[in-house]
N, C-alpha and C positions, 0 to 999 in steps of 0.2 A: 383558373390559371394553375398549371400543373407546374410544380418547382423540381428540380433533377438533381440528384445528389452531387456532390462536386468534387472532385479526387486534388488536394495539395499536396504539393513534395517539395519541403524545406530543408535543403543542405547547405550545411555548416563546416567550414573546415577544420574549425577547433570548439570544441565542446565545454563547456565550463560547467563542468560535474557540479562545483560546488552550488550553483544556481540550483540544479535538478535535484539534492538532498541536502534540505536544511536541516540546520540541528538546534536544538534549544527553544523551536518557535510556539509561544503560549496564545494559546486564546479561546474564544468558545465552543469553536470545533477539538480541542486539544483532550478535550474527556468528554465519555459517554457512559452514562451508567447502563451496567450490565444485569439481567435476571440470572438467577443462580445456572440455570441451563444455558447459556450464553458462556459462563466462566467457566464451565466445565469444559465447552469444546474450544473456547482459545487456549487452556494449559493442555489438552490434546495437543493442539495445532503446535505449539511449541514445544513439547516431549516429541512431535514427530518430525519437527524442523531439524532438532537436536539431535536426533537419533540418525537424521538420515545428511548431519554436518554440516547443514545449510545455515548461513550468516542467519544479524538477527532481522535484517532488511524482506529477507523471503518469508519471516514468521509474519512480520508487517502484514506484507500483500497476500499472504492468505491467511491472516485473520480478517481483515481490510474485505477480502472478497468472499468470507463465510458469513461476514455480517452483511 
C-alpha cells in the first residue's frame, strides 16, 4: 500500500500571536548543554543577528537551525 502525501490549508481570519510565541515556558526541552564549538558559533550567530539589526526572535531560529 503506497500512502501519498497530503497538501492542508488552514486559514484563520484572526491570528492570536500570542499562542505562536510563548514567553516564560520552562521545562526539559528549555536547556541543552552545549560543547565549546557549539558556543562558539551561537555568539557568531548572534554578533551577526546584531550586526545585520535583526530582533532577538531571528538569533532564535537560526541558532535553532545551526544546531
Amino acid at each position: 500500500v503506497e500512502s501519498k502525501p497530503v497538501a492542508v490549508t488552514v486559514l484563520a481570519d484572526k491570528v492570536d500571536k500570542g499562542t505562536l510565541i510563548p514567553h516564560g515556558v520552562q521545562g526539559e526541552q528549555s536547556r541543552i548543554d552545549l560543547d565549546d564549538e557549539q558556543v562558539a558559533n551561537v555568539k557568531a550567530i548572534i554578533a551577526a543577528t546584531k550586526k545585520a539589526g535583526m530582533d532577538e526572535r531571528a538569533a532564535v531560529v537560526a541558532i535553532a537551525t545551526a544546531l
